[in-house]
C-alpha positions as CSV (number, residue, x, y, z in Angstrom):
1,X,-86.9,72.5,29.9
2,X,-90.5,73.2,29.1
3,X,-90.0,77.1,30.0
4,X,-87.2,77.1,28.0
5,X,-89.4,76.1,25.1
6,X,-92.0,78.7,26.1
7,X,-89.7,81.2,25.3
8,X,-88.9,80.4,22.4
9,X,-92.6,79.9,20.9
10,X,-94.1,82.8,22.4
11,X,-91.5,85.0,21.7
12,X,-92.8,87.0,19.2
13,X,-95.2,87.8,21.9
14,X,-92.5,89.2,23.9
15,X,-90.6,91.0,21.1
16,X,-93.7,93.4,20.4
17,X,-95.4,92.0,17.1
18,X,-98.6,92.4,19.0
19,X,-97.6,95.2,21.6
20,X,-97.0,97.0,18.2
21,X,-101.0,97.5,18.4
22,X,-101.0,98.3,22.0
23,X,-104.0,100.3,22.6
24,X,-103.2,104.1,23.4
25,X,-104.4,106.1,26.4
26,X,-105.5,109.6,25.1
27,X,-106.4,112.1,27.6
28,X,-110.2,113.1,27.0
29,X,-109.0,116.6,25.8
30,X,-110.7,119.1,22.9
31,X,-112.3,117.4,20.1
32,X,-110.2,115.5,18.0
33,X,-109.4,116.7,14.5
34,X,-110.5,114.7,11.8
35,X,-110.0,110.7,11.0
36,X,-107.9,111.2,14.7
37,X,-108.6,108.1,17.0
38,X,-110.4,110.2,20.3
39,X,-112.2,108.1,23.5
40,X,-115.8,108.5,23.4
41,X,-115.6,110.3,26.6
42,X,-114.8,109.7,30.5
43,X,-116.2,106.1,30.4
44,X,-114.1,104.8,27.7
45,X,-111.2,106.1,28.8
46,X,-111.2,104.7,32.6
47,X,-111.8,101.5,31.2
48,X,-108.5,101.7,28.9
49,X,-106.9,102.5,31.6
50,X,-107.9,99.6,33.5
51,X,-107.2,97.0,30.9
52,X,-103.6,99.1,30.7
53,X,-102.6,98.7,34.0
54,X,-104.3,94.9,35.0
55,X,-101.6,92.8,34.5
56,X,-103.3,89.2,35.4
57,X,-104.2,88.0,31.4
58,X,-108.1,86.7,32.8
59,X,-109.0,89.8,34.3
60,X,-107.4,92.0,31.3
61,X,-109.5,89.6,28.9
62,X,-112.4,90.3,31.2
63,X,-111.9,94.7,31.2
64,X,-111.6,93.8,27.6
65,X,-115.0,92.7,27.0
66,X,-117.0,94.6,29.0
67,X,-115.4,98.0,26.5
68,X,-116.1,95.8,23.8
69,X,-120.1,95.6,25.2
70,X,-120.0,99.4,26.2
71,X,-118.1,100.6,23.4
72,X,-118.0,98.5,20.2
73,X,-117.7,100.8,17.8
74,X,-114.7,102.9,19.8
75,X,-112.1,104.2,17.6
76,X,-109.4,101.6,19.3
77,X,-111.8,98.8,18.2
78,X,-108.8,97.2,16.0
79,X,-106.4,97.8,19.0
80,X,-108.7,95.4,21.4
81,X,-108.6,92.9,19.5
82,X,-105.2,92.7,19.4
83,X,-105.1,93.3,23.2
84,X,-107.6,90.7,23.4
85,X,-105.4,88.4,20.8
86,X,-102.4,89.2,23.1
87,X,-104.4,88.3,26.7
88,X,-105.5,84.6,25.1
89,X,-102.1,84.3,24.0
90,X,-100.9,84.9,27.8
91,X,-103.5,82.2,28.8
92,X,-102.5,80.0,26.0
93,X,-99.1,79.6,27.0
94,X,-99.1,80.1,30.6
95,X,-99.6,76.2,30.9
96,X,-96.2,76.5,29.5
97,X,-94.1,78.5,32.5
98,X,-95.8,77.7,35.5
99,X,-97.1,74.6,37.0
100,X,-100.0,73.1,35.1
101,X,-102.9,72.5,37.1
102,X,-106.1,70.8,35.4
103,X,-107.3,74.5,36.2
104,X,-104.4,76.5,34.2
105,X,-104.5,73.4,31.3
106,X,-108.2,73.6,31.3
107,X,-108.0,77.2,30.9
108,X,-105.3,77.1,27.9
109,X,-107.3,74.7,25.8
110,X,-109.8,77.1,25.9
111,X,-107.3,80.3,24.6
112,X,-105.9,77.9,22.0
113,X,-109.6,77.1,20.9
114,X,-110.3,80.8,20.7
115,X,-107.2,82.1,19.1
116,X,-107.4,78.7,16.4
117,X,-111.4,79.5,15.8
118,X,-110.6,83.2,15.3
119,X,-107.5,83.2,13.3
120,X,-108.5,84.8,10.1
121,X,-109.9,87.3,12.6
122,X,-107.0,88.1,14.8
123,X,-104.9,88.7,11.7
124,X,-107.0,90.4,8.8
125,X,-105.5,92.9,7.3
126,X,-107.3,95.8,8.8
127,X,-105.6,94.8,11.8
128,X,-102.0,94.4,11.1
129,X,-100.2,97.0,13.0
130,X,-98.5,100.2,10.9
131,X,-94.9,99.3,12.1
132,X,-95.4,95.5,10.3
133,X,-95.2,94.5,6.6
134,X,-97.5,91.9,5.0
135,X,-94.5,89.3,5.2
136,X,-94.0,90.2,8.8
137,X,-97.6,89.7,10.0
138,X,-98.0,86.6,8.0
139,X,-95.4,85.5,10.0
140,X,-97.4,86.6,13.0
141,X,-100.3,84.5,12.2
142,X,-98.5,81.9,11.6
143,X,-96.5,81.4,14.6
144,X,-99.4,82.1,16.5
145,X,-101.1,79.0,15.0
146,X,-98.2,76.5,15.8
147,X,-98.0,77.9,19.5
148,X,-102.1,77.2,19.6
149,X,-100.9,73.4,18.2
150,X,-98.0,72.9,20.4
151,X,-100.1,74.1,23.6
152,X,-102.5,71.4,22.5
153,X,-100.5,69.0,22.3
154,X,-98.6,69.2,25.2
155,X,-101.8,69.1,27.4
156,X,-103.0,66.3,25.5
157,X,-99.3,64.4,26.0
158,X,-99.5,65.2,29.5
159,X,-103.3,64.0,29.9
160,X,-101.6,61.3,27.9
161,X,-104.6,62.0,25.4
162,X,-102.0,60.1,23.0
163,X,-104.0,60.3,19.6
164,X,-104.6,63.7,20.5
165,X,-101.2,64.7,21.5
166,X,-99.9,63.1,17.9
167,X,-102.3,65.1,15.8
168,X,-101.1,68.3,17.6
169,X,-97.7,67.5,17.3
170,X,-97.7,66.4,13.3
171,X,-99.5,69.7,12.8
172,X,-96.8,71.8,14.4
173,X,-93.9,69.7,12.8
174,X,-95.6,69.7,9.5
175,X,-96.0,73.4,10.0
176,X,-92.6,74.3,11.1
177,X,-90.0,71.5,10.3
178,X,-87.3,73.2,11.9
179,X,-89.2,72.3,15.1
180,X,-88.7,71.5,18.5
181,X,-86.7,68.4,19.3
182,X,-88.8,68.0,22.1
183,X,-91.7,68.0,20.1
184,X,-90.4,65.1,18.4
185,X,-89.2,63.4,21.7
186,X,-92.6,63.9,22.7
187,X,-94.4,62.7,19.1
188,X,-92.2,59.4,19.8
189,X,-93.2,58.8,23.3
190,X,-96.5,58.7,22.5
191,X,-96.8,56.5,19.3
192,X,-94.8,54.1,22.0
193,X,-97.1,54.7,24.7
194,X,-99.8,53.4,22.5
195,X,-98.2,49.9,22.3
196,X,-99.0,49.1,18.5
197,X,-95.6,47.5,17.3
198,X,-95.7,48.2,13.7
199,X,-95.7,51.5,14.8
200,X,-92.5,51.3,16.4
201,X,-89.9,52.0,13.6
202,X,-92.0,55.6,13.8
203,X,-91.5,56.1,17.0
204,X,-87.3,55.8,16.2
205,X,-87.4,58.2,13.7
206,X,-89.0,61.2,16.0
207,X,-86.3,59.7,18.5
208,X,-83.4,60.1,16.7
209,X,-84.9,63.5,15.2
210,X,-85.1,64.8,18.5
211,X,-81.6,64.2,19.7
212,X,-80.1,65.5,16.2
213,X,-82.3,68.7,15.9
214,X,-79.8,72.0,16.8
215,X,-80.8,75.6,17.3
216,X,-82.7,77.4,19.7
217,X,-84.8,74.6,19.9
218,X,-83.1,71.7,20.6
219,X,-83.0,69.3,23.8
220,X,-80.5,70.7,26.1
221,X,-77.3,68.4,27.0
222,X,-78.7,66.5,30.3
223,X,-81.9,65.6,28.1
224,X,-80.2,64.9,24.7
225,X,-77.9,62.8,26.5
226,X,-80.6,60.5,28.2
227,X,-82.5,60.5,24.8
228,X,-79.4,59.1,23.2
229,X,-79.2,56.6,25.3
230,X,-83.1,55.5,25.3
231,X,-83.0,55.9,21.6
232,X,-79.7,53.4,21.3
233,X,-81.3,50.9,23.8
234,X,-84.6,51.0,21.7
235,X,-82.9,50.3,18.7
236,X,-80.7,48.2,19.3
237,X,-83.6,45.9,20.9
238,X,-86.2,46.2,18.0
239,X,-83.3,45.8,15.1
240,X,-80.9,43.2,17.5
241,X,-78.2,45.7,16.6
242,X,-77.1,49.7,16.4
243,X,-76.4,48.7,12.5
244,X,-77.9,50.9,10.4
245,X,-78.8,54.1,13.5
246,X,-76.3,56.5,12.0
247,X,-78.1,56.7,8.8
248,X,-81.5,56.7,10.3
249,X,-80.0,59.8,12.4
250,X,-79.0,61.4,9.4
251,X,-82.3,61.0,7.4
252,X,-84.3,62.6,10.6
253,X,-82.3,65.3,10.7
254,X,-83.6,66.6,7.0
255,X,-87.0,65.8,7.7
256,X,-89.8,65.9,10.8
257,X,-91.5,63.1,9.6
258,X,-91.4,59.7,8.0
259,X,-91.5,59.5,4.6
260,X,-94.3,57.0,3.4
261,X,-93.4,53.5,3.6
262,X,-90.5,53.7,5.6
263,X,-89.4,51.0,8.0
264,X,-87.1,49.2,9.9
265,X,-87.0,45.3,10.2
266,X,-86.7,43.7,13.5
267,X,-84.7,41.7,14.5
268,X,-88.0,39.0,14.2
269,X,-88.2,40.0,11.1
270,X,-84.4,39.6,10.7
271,X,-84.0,36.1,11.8
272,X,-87.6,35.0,10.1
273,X,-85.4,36.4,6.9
274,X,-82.3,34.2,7.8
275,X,-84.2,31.4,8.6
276,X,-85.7,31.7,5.4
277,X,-82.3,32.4,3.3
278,X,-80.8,29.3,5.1
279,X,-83.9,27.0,4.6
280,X,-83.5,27.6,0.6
281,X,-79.7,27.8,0.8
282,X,-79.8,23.9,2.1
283,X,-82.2,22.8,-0.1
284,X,-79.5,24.0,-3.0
285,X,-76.6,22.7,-0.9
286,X,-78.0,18.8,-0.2
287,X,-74.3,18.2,0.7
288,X,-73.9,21.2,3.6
289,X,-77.4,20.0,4.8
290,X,-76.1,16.5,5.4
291,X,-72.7,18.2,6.9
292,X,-74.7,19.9,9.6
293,X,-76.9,17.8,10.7
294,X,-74.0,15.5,11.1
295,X,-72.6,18.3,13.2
296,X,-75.0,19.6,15.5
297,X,-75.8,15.8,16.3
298,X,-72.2,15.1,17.4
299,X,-72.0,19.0,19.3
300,X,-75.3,18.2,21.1
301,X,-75.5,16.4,24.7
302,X,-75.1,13.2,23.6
303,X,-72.5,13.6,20.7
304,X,-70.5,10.8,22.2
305,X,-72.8,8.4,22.1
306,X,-74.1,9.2,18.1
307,X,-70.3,9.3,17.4
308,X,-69.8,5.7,18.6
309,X,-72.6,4.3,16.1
310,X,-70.8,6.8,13.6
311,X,-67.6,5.4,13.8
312,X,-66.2,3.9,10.7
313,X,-69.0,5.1,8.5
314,X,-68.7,6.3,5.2
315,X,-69.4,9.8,4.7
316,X,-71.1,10.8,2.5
317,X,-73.1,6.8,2.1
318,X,-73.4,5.4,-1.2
319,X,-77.1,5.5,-0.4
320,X,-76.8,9.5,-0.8
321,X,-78.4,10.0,-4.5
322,X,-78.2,13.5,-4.6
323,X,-74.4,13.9,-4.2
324,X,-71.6,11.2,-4.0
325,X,-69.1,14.1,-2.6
326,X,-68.5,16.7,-0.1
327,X,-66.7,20.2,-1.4
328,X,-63.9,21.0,0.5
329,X,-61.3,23.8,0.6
330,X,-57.8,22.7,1.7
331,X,-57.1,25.1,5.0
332,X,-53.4,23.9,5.9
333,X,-51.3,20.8,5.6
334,X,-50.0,19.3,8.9
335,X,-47.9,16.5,7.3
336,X,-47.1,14.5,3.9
337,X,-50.6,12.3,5.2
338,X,-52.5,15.3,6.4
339,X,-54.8,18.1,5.5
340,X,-56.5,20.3,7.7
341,X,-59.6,21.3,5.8
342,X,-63.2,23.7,5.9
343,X,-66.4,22.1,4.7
344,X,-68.8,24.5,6.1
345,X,-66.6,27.0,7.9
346,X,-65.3,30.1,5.8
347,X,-63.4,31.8,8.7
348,X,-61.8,28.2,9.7
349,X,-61.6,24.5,9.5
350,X,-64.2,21.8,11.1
351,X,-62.5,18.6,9.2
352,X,-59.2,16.9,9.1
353,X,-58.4,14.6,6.2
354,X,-55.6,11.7,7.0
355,X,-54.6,10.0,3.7
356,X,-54.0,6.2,3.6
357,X,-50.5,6.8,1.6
358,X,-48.2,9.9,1.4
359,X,-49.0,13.4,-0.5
360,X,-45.9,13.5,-2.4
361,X,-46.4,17.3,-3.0
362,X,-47.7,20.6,-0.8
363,X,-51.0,21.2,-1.3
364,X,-51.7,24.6,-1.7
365,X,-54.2,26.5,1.2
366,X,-57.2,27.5,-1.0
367,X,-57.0,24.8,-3.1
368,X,-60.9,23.4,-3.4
369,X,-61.8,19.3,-3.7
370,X,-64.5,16.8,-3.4
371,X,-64.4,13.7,-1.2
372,X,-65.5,11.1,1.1
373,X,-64.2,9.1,3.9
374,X,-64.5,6.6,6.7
375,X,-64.8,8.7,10.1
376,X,-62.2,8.4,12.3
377,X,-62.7,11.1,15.1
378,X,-64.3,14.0,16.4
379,X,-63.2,17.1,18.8
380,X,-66.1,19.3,20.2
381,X,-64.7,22.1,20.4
382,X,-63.5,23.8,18.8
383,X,-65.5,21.4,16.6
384,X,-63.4,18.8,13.8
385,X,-64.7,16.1,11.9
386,X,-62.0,13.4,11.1
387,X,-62.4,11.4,7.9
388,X,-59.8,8.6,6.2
389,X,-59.2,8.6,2.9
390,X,-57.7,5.4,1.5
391,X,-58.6,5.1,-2.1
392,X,-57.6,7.8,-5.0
393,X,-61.4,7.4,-6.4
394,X,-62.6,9.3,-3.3
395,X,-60.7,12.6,-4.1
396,X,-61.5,14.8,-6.4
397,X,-60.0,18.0,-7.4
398,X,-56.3,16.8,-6.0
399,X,-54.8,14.7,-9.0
400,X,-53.6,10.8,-8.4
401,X,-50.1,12.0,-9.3
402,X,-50.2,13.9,-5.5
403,X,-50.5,10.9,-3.4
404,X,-48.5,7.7,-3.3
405,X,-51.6,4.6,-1.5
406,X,-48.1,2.3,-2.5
407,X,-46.6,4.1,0.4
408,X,-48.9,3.6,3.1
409,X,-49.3,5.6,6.3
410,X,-51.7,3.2,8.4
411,X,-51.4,-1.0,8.6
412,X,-54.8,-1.4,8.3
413,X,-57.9,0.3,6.4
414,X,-60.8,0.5,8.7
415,X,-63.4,-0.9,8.2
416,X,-66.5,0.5,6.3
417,X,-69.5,0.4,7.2
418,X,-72.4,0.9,4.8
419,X,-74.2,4.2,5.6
420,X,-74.3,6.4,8.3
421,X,-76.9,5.8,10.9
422,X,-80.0,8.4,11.7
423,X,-80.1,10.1,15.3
């Protein structure tokens, strides 16, 4: 993976841009005619040949200096420095192809010191090659200074110099959006490796950057594929869902980093939220408040028990001051003396509603209306609440002309009992 990288950022190495300076080897022949580059004499000459035909970048870098201490003002000065440009740039990135030692890593941080430091050097204008326009060797220079970054930064990840590894990498991305994906694999795994959990919605974004990045430069399918499924697992357990990854994809794939502010809530966050909307929801809704505390009581361990001091309670008491009522929403009718009903349950029904008399018409599902009741029952599960109604004062919403307490359904009214008791 990492070579295949290598390729790609030091390729301009490979295609010529500096070769394209590639010092000459002129024989040591008549005198040269005028403003013709010529060897100083025998000496120069052997040692451009040396540096010519060493192929290990050290010892070329080494040939290199000692003509730049016997001959520094040689007619080919321009040329060695691009040799010598070209031999740090093998150093630089031979961290990159072959196994890195602390010796070869070691040795890399130094060429990308050199090459960084020297920049404006390397690449003045007397030394841009004939065969290269301005735009060209701008290019040049600037390719050469986001390979110096991304060397740095991959010895840093893998010396898990983390802070360092970050800068590195947020200079090469900011450099070059279009980027490595596995530089923005990389930029998350350390911001996650640093274990500071407001940084974590970062660490998602270089995440899902990394597996949407295309082009020469992105992961190939046996890593994309296990950073899909790291990034989905991540997610999914700092959110509590995959809601919302799509677009978060999307986003990254326009730009390498985070724009300011940005964020993703937890799923602590998330439920601090709900917890919050709910807490001022039932201190709106007195009347759902009373309903569910009613209902976790009876669905808890020891429902049975609270039921049998519930029993034959009126719901809601008279002692309730801050609604004489519940709201109800008529779910289905079972019978002329039966409605199956939803008090706090919009995708069902938790209550049933026996009348002490006879409906004398259907009841519409939908239909909304207030009341209370003696309770009469209770299932657990699926959880249902019954209530009897035996007086026309303790509907509201379904007119007296719907129910007939003449005709009556039940011998007896149960009794009532004052309020219902506390758990």
């Amino acid at each position: 993976m990492i070579q295949r990288f290598s390729k790609v950022i030091l390729g301009f190495v490979a295609a010529g841009v500096l070769a394209a300076g590639a010092v000459a080897a002129p024989a040591p022949a008549p005198a040269p005619q005028a403003k013709q580059k010529a060897v100083k004499d025998q000496g120069e000459y052997d040692i451009i040949q040396l540096a010519q035909k060493e192929t290990d970048p050290q010892k070329k870098l080494d040939v290199l200096k000692q003509w730049e201490q016997k001959y520094p003002d040689s007619d080919f000065k321009n040329d060695r420095t691009l040799a010598v440009l070209n031999a740090y740039s093998q150093i630089m990135g031979k961290v990159l192809t072959t196994q890195a030692t602390p010796e070869i890593m070691d040795a890399s941080v130094k060429a990308a010191g050199v090459i960084l430091d020297g920049l404006d050097k390397f690449f003045s204008n007397d030394l841009k090659p004939d065969a290269l326009d301005a735009a060209a060797w701008a290019k040049a220079k600037k390719d050469t200074e986001v390979q110096a970054h991304y060397v740095l930064g991959y010895i840093a990840y893998q010396r898990k110099a983390d802070p360092d590894a970050e800068k590195e990498f947020k200079t090469v991305l900011m450099m070059s959006p279009k980027f490595s994906g596995l530089v923005s694999y990389w930029y998350g795994t350390v911001i996650i490796r640093q274990k500071d959990k407001a940084r974590i919605p970062e660490a998602l974004w270089h995440f899902a950057r990394s597996v949407v990045v295309d082009g020469p430069t992105a992961l190939d399918p046996q890593t994309k594929t296990a950073a899909e499924g790291y990034l989905k697992r991540q997610y999914d357990g700092y959110h509590g869902s995959t809601e919302g990854l799509d677009e978060l994809k999307a986003k990254a794939m326009n730009d390498p980093l985070p724009p300011a502010g940005f964020t993703i809530k937890s799923i602590i966050e998330i439920e601090a939220e709900a917890e919050k909307d709910i807490a001022k929801f039932l201190s709106e809704h007195p009347d759902i408040k009373l309903w569910r505390q009613i209902r976790d009581a009876l669905k808890a361990d020891d429902g049975a028990a609270y039921f049998e001091k519930l029993k034959g309670a009126q719901l809601p008491p008279d002692t309730q001051t801050d609604f004489k009522m519940f709201k109800a929403k008529v779910v289905s009718q079972t019978s002329p003396k039966e409605l199956v009903i939803s008090v706090d349950n919009n995708q069902g029904s938790d209550a049933v509603i026996k009348f002490d008399g006879l409906l004398l018409k259907p009841i519409d599902p939908g239909t909304k209306f207030e009341f209370k009741g003696v309770v009469d029952a209770y299932t657990k599960d699926p959880y249902t609440l019954t209530f009897v109604v035996s007086e026309k004062e303790e509907v509201a919403g379904i007119g007296p002309e719907m129910w007939d307490t003449a005709k009556k359904a039940a011998p007896k009214k149960p009794a009532v009992k004052k309020a219902a008791p506390k758990k």
